[in-house]
C-alpha positions as CSV (number, residue, x, y, z in Angstrom):
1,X,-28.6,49.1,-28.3
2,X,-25.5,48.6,-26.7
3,X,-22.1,50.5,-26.3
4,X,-18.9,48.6,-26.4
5,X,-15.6,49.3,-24.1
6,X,-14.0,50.8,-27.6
7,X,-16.9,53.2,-28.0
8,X,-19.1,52.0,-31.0
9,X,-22.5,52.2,-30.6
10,X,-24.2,49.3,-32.3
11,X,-28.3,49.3,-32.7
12,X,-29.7,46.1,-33.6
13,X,-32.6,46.6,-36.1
14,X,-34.9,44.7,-38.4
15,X,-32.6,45.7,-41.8
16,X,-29.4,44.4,-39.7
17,X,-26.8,45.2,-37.4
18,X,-25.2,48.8,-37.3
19,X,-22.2,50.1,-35.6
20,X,-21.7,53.8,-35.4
21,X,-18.6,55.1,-34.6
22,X,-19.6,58.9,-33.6
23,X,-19.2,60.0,-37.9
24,X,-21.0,57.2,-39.3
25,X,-22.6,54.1,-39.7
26,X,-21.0,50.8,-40.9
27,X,-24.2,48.3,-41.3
28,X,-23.4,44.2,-41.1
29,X,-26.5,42.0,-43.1
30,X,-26.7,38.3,-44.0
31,X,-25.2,37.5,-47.1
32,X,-26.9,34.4,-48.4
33,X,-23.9,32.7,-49.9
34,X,-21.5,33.8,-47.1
35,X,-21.9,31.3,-44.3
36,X,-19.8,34.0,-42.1
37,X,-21.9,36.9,-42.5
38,X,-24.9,37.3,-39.8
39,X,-27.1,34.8,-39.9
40,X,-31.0,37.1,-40.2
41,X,-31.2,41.1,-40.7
42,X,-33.3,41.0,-37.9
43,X,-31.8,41.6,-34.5
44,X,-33.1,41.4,-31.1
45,X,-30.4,41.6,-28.6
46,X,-27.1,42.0,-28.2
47,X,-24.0,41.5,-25.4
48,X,-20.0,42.4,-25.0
49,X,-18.6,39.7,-23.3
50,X,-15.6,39.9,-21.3
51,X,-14.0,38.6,-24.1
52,X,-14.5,41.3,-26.5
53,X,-16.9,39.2,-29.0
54,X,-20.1,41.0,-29.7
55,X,-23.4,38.5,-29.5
56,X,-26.9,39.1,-31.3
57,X,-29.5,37.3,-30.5
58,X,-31.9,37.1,-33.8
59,X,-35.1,36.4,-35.1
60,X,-34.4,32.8,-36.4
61,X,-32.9,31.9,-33.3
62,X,-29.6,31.6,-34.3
63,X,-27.0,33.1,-31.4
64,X,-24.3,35.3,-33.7
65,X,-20.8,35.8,-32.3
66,X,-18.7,38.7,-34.1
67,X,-14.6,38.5,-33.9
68,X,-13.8,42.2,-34.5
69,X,-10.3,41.1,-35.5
70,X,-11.3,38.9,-38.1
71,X,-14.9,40.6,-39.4
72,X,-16.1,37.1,-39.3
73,X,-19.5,36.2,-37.5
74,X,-20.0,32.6,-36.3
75,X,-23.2,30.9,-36.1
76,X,-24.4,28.8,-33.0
77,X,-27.6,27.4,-33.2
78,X,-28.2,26.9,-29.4
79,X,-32.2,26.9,-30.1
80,X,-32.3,24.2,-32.7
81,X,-32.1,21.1,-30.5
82,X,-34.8,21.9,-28.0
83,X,-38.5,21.0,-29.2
84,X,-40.9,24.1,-28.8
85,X,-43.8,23.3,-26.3
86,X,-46.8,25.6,-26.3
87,X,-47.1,26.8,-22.9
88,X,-49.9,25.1,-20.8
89,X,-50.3,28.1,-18.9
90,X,-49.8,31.3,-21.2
91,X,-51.6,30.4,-24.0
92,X,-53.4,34.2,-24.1
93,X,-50.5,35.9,-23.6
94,X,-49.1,36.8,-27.0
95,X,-48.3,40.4,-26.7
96,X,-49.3,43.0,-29.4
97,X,-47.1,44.7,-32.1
98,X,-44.7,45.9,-31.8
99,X,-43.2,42.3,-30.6
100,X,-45.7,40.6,-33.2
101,X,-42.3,39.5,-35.4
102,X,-40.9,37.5,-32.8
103,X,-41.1,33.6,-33.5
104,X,-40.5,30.4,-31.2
105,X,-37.0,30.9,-31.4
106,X,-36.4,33.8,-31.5
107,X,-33.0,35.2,-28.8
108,X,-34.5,38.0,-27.1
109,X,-31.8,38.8,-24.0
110,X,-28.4,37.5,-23.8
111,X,-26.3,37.7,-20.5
112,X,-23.0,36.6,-19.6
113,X,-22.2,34.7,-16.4
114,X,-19.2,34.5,-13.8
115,X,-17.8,31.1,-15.5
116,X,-18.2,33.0,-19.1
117,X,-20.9,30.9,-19.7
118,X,-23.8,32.5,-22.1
119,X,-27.3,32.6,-20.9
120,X,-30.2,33.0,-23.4
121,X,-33.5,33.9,-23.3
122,X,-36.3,32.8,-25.8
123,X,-39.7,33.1,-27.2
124,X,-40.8,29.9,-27.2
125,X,-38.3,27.2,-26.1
126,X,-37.5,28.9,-22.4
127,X,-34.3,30.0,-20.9
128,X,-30.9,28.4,-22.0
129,X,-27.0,28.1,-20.4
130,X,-25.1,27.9,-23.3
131,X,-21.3,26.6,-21.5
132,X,-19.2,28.5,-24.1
133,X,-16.1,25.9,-22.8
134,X,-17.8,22.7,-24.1
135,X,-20.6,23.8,-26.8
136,X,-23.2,21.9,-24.6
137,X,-26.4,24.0,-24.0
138,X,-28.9,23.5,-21.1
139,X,-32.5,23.9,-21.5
140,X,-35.3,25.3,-18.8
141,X,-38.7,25.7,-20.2
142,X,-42.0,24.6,-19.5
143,X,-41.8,21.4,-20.4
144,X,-43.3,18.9,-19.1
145,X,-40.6,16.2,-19.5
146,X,-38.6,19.1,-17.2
147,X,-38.4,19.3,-13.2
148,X,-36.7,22.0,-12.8
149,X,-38.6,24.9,-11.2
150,X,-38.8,27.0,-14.5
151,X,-42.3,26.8,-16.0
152,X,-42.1,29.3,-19.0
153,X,-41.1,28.9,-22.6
154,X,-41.1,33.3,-23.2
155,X,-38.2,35.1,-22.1
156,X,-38.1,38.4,-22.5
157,X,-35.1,40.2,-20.4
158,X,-32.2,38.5,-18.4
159,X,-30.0,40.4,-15.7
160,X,-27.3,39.7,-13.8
161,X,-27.1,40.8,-10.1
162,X,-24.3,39.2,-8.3
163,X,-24.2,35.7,-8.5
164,X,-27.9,35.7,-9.6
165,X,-29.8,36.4,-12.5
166,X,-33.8,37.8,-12.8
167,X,-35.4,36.7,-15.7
168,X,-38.3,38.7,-17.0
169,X,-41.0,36.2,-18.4
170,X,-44.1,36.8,-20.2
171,X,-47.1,35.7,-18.9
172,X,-45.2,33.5,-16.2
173,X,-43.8,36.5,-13.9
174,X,-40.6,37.0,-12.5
175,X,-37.6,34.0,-11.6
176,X,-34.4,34.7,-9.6
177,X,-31.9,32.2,-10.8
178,X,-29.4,30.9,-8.1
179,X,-26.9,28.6,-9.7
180,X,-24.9,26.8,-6.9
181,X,-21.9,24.2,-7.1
182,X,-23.6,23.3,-10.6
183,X,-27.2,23.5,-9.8
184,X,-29.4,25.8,-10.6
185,X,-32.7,26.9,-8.6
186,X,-35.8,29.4,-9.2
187,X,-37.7,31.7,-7.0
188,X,-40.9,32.8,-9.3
189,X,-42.7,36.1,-8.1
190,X,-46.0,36.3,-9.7
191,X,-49.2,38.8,-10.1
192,X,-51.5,37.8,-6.9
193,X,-55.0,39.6,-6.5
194,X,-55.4,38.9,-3.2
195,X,-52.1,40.3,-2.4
196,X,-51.6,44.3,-2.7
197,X,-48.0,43.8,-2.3
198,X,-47.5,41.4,-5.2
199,X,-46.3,42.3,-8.7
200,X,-48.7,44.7,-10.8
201,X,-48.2,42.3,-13.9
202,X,-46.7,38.9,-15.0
203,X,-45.8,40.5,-18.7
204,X,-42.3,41.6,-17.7
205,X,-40.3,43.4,-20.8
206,X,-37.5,45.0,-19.3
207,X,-35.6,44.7,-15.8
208,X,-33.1,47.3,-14.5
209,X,-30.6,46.7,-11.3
210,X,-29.9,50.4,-10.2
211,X,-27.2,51.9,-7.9
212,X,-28.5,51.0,-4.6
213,X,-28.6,47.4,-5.3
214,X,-33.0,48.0,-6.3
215,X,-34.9,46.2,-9.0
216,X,-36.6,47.9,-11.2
217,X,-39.5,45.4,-13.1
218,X,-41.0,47.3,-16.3
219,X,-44.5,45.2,-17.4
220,X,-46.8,45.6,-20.4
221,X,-49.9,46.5,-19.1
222,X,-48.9,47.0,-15.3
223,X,-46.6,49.9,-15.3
224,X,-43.6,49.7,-13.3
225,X,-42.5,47.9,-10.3
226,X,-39.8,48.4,-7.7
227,X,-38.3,45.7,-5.6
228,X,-36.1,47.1,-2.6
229,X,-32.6,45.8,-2.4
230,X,-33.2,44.1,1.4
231,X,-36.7,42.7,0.0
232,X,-34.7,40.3,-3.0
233,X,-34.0,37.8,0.0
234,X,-37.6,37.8,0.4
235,X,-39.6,34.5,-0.3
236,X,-41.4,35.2,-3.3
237,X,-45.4,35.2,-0.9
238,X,-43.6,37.8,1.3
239,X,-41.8,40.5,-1.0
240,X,-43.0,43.9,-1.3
241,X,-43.4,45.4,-4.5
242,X,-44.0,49.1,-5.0
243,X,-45.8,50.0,-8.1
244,X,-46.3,53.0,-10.5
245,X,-49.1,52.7,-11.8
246,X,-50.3,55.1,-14.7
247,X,-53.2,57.4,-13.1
248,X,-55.2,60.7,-15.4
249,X,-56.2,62.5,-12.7
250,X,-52.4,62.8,-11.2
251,X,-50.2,65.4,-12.8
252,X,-47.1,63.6,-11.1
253,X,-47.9,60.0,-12.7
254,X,-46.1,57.5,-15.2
255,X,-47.1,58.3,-18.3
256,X,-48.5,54.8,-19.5
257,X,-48.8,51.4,-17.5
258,X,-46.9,50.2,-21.3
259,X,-43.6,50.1,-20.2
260,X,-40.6,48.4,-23.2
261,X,-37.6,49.8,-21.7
262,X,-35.5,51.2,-18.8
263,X,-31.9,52.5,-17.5
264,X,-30.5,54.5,-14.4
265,X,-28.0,57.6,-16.2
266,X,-25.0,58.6,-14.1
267,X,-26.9,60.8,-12.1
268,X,-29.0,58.6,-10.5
269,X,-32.5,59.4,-12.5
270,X,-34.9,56.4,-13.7
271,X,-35.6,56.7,-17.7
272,X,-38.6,54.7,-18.7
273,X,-39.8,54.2,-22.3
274,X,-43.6,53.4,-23.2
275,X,-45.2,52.6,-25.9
276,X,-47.7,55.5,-26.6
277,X,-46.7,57.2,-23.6
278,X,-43.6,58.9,-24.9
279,X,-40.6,58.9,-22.8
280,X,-40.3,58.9,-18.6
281,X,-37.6,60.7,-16.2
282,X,-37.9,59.6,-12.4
283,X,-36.3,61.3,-9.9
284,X,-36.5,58.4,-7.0
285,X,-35.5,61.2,-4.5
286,X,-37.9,63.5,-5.0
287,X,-40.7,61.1,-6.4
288,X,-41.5,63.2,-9.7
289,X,-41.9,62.3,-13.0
290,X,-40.8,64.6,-16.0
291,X,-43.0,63.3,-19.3
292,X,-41.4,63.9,-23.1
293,X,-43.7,63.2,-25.7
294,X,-43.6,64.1,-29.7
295,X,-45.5,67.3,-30.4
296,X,-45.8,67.4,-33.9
297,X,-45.8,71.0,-34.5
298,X,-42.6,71.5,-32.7
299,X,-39.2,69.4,-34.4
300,X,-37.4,69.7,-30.7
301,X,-39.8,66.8,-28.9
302,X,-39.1,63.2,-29.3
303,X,-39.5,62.0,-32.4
304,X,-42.1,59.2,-31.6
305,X,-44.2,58.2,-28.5
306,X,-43.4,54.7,-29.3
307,X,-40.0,54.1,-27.2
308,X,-38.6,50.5,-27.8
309,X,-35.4,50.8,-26.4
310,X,-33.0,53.0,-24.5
311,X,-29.5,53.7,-23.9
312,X,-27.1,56.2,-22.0
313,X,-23.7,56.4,-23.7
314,X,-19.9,57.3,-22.1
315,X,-20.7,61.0,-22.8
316,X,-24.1,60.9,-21.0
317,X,-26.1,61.0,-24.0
318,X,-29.5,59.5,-23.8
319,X,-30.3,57.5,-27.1
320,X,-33.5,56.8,-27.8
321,X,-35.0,53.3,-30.3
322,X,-38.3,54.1,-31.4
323,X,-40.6,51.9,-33.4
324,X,-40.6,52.7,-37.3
325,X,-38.1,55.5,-36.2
């Protein structure tokens, strides 16, 4: 989901992209003999860029750009030229439904950086810096024909803190990105049993910078992590991660070590979606957790405990993407 600087809401969803414009919904699907309609119904990410274009990242791994004054989408295919590698060291790591419609190519996180170059995260051919001046598009996977410090072919999340970027992998852990003069450089911080402090999890679905400069590290199967602002300068063997991990016999615990999504509302409160779990509120301050979970006997709850996505809008709404609903 994703709120633009006009207002519009747009959802990305298997059946297309929507916009809603607070009365209705307008919906945007590929037209097969339209070569400037979206390229695949099925949408995985989305960005604003400082330009204004909207980019949706799809299924086929074709990058979509939409010019709102023309209603014309233009296709890039960024993912094409790069040769998918099956990843020597994640070959057990395909992760259940609901991210079992995902393919090689498939965009799942777009960012933008400081020189308005795109950055793109993938299923299976890595992380790419797509220099929107020139067209070219720069490839770091785990290949083995690559050098570079980046040894994972599935992205799943890409955010930008300052002049960095933390890219959420699957199976591979977590990279800070430093791109300096032209050259780029990865930290990896990776799941360590014989290190308490390490990360709970190298599964990494969502990542969340909040107001006091913290990172917040949402992993399937792990819970949720938290990386202190003055730890991120940290070498990877010596950072300090604290984790919430999902625990019965506490009354005050995360409700599922399943984590899919988080954001920070304006108030300063961590939301956390899970799937099965329901939905999370953490009040860092005070260290509790408020749980919302469907109760089917009463319409008020949340529809579904199966939370893919979450968003808080300019009005402080809370909107909620829930699988099948």
């Amino acid at each position: 989901m994703l709120q633009d600087k006009k207002g519009f809401i747009w959802f990305g969803t298997a059946n297309g992209l929507n916009r809603y414009d607070g009365y209705s919904f307008k919906v945007y699907a590929n037209d097969p003999l339209d070569t400037t309609s979206i390229s695949d119904n099925s949408i995985l990410s989305l960005l604003e860029n400082s330009e204004g274009y909207i980019w949706i990242g799809t299924t086929d791994g074709v990058l979509n750009r939409y010019d709102r004054r023309t209603g014309i989408f233009k296709r890039l295919y960024v993912t094409s030229e790069f040769k998918f590698n099956r990843p020597r060291n994640e070959k057990n790591v395909d992760l259940p439904f609901p991210y079992s419609r995902y393919n090689e190519r498939s965009i799942t996180s777009i960012v933008e950086g400081n020189d308005k170059s795109i950055w793109i995260g993938t299923w299976g051919v890595g992380l790419i810096k797509y220099e929107n001046k020139t067209g070219k598009a720069i490839q770091f996977s785990d290949n083995k024909d690559q050098l570079n410090g980046f040894k994972s072919n599935r992205v799943k999340k890409i955010i930008k803190d300052g002049n960095d970027f933390w890219v959420g992998t699957i199976g591979s852990g977590l990279y800070r990105v430093t791109e300096n003069n032209g050259k780029v450089s990865f930290a990896n911080y990776k799941s360590d049993s014989k290190f308490s402090n390490s990360l709970s999890n190298d599964q990494i679905i969502d990542l969340l910078k909040d107001k006091d400069g913290n990172l917040w590290i949402a992993t399937y199967g792990g819970g949720l992590n938290m990386l202190l602002n003055e730890e991120k300068i940290i070498s990877p063997d010596k950072a300090t991660f604290k984790k919430f991990i999902y625990n019965p016999e506490n009354g005050n615990s995360i409700s599922s070590n399943f984590i899919t999504s988080i954001i920070q509302d304006d108030f300063g409160a961590i939301w956390i979606g899970t799937f099965g779990g329901g939905l999370d509120k953490y009040d860092y301050k005070k260290n509790h957790f408020t749980i919302f979970k469907n109760n089917p006997n009463i319409s008020t709850t949340i529809y579904k405990n199966e939370i893919l996505s979450l968003l808080e809008d300019s009005c402080g709404n809370i909107w909620i993407g829930a699988h099948l609903g």
